[in-house]
PALUM-652237 format. One record per residue: residue in three letters; x, z, y of N, C-alpha, C, CB in turn. Coordinates in steps of 0.2 Angstrom, whole numbers. Glycine has a CB too. Layout:
<nodes>
 code  n.c1  n.c3  n.c2 ca.c1 ca.c3 ca.c2  c.c1  c.c3  c.c2 cb.c1 cb.c3 cb.c2
  ala     X     Z     Y     X     Z     Y     X     Z     Y     X     Z     Y
...
</nodes>
This chain:
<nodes>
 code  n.c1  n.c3  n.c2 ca.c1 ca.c3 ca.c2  c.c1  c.c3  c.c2 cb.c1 cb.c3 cb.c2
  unk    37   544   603    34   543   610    28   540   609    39   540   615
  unk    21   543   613    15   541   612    14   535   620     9   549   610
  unk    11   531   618     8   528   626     4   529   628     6   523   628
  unk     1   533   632    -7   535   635    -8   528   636    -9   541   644
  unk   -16   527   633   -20   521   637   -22   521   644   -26   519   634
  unk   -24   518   647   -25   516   654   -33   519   654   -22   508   656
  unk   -34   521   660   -40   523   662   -46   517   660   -38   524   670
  unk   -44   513   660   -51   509   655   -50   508   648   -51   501   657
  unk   -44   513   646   -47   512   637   -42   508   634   -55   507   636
  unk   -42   504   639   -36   498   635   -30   501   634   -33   491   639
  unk   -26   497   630   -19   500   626   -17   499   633   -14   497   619
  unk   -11   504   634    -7   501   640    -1   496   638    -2   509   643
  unk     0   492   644     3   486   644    10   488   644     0   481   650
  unk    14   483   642    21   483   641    25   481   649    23   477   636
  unk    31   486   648    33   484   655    36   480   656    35   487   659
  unk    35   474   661    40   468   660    45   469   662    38   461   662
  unk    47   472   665    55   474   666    59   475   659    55   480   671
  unk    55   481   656    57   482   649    58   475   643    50   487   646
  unk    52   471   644    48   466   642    55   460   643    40   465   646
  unk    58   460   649    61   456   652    71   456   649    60   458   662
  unk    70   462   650    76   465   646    81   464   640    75   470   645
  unk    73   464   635    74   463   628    72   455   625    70   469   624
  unk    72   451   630    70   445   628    78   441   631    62   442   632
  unk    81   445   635    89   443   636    93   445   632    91   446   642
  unk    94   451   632    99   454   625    98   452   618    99   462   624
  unk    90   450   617    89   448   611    90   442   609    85   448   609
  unk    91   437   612    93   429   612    96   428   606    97   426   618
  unk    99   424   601   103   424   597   110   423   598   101   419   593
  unk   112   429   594   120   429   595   120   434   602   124   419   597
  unk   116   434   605   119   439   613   119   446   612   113   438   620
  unk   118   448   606   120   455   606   127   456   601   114   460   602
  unk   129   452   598   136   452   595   138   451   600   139   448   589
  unk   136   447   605   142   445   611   144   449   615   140   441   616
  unk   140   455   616   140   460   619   145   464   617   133   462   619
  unk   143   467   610   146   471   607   152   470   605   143   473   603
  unk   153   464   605   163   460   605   167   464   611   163   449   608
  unk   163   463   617   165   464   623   166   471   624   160   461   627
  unk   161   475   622   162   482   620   168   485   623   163   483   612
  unk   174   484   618   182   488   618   185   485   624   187   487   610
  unk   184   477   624   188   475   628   187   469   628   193   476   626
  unk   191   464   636   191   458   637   191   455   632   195   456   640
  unk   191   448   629   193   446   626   192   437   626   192   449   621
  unk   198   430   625   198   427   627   190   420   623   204   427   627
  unk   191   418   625   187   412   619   186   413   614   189   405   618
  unk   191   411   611   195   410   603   194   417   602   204   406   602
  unk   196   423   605   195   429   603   188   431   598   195   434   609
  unk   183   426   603   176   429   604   174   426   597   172   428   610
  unk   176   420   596   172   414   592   176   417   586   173   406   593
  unk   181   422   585   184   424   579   181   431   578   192   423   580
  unk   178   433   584   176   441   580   168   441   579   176   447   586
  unk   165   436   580   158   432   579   156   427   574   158   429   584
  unk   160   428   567   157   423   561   151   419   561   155   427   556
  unk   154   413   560   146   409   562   142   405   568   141   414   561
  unk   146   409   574   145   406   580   147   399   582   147   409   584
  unk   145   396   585   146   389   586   151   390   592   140   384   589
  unk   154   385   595   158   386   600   155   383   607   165   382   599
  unk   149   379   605   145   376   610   140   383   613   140   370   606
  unk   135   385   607   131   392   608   135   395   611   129   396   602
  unk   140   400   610   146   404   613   145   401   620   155   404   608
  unk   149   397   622   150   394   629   143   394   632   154   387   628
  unk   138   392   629   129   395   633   128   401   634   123   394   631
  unk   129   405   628   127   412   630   132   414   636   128   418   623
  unk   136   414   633   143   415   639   140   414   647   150   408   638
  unk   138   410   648   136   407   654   128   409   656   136   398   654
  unk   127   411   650   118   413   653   121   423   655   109   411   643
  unk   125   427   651   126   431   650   130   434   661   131   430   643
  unk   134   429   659   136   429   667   132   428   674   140   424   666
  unk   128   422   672   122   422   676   118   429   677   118   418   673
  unk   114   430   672   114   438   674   116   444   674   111   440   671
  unk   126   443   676   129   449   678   129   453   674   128   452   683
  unk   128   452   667   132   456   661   138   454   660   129   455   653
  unk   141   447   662   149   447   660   152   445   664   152   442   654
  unk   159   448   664   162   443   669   169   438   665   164   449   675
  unk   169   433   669   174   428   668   180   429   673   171   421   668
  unk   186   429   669   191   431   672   197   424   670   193   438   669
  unk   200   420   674   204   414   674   211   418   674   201   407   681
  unk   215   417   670   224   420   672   227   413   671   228   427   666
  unk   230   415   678   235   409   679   241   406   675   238   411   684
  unk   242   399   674   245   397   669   243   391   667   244   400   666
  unk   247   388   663   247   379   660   245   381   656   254   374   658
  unk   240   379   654   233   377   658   232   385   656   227   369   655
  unk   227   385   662   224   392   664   222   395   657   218   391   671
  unk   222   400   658   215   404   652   212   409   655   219   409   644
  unk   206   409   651   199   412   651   197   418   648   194   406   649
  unk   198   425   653   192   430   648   190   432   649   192   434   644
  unk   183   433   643   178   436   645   177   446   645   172   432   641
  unk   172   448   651   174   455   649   165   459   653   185   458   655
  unk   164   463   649   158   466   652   158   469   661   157   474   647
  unk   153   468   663   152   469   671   150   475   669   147   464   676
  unk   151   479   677   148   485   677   140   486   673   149   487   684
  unk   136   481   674   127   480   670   130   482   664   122   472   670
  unk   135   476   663   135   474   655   137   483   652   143   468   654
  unk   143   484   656   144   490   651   139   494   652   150   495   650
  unk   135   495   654   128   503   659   127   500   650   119   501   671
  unk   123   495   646   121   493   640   126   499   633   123   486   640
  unk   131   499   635   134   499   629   132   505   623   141   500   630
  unk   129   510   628   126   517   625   120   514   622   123   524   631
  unk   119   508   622   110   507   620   115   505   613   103   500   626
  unk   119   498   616   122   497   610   124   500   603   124   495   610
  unk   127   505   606   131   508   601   125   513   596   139   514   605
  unk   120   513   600   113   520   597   111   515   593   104   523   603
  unk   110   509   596   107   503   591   111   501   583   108   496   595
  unk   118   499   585   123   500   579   121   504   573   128   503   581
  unk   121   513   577   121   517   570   117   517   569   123   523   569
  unk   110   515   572   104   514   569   103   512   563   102   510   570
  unk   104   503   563   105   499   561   110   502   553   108   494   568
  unk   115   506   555   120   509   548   117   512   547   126   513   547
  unk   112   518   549   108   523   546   103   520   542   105   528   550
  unk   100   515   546    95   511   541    94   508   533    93   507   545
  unk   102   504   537   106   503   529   105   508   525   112   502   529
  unk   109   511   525   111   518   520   105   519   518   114   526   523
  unk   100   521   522    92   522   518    90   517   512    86   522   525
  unk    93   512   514    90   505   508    94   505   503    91   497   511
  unk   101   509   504   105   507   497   103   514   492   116   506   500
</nodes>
């Protein structure tokens, strides 16, 4: 896909919405978070276990920045002492086709290297 430049010559500019989008999903760790979330709810400990490497402090921020912008939702089930899980919002999953294109990218690209 080519960008026409703009009527003065200049490259055309990036759209910040576009611009806005990928500085969210790209944060560190916020696209495994995502893609954990994928198949299904899953609690804390689920997440920090399907996520190698993740802190439990980071995890709990993304978590909360994630939610903030209505990619996740948090679900509390009742119980001594309650538990917590997390699970894609309707935004979150409208994403998952980008993710999953992204994924086999990401394998296709591999394969090209090996």
């Amino acid at each position: 896909m080519t960008h026409a430049p703009r009527e003065d010559g200049s490259p055309p500019r990036v759209c910040a919405d576009f611009h806005a989008a990928i500085e969210m999903v790209g944060r560190r760790w916020t696209g495994a978070i995502l893609w954990a979330l994928c198949d299904d709810d899953l609690y804390f400990a689920d997440l920090c276990a399907a996520i190698p490497g993740i802190s439990d402090r980071l995890l709990s921020t993304r978590l909360r920045e994630l939610e903030s912008e209505g990619l996740v939702e948090r679900h509390v089930h009742p119980g001594a002492p309650p538990r917590v899980s997390y699970g894609l919002s309707p935004d979150g999953r409208a994403l998952e086709p980008s993710l999953r294109q992204l994924r086999e990218w990401a394998r296709a690209r591999k394969r090209g290297r090996a």
